[in-house]
C-alpha positions in Angstrom: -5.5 12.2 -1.9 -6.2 10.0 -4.8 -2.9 12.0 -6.8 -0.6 11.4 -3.6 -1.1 7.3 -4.3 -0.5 7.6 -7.6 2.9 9.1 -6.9 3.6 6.5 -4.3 3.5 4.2 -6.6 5.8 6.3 -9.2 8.6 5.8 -6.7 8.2 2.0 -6.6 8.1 1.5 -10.6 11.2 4.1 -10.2 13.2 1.8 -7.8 12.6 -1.1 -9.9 13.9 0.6 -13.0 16.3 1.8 -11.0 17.8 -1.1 -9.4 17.5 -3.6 -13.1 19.6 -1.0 -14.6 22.0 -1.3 -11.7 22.2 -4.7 -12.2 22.6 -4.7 -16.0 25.3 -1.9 -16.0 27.0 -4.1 -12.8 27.0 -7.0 -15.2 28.7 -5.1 -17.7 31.5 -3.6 -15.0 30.9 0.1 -15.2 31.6 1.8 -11.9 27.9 3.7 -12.7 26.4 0.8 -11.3 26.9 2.1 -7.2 24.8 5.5 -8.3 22.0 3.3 -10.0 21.8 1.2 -7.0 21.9 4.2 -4.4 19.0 5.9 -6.5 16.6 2.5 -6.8 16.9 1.7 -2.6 16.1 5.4 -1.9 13.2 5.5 -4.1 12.1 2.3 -2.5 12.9 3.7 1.0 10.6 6.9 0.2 8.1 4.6 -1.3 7.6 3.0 2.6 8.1 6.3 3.9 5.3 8.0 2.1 3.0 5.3 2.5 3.2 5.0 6.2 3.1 8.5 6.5 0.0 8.9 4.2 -1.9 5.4 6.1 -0.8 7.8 10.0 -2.5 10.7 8.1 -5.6 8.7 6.8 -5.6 7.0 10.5 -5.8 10.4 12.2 -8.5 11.8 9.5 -10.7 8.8 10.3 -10.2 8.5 14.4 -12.0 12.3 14.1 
């Protein structure tokens, strides 16, 4: 369970690194700025995905 928060956490650093170099590459006017941008709010979206996921696992495990 530990390795499953360290990924969960991959995926935020990921959307952050995604979504600066959206910005930078918008601020230079490349049209690869709309793929950089798509990449950094999915990662953030499976970010809040898997953690809510992994707190309704954790919540069942513990109710038993």
């Amino acid at each position: 369970m530990k390795y499953s928060k360290i990924f969960q956490y991959a995926y935020l650093v990921f959307a952050v690194l995604f979504i600066y170099d959206g910005i930078s590459k918008w601020n230079n006017g490349t049209q690869e700025a709309y793929v950089s941008l798509a990449l950094g709010v999915l990662a953030g979206f499976v970010f809040f995905f898997r953690r809510k996921f992994a707190k309704k696992l954790e919540n069942r495990n513990n109710s038993k």
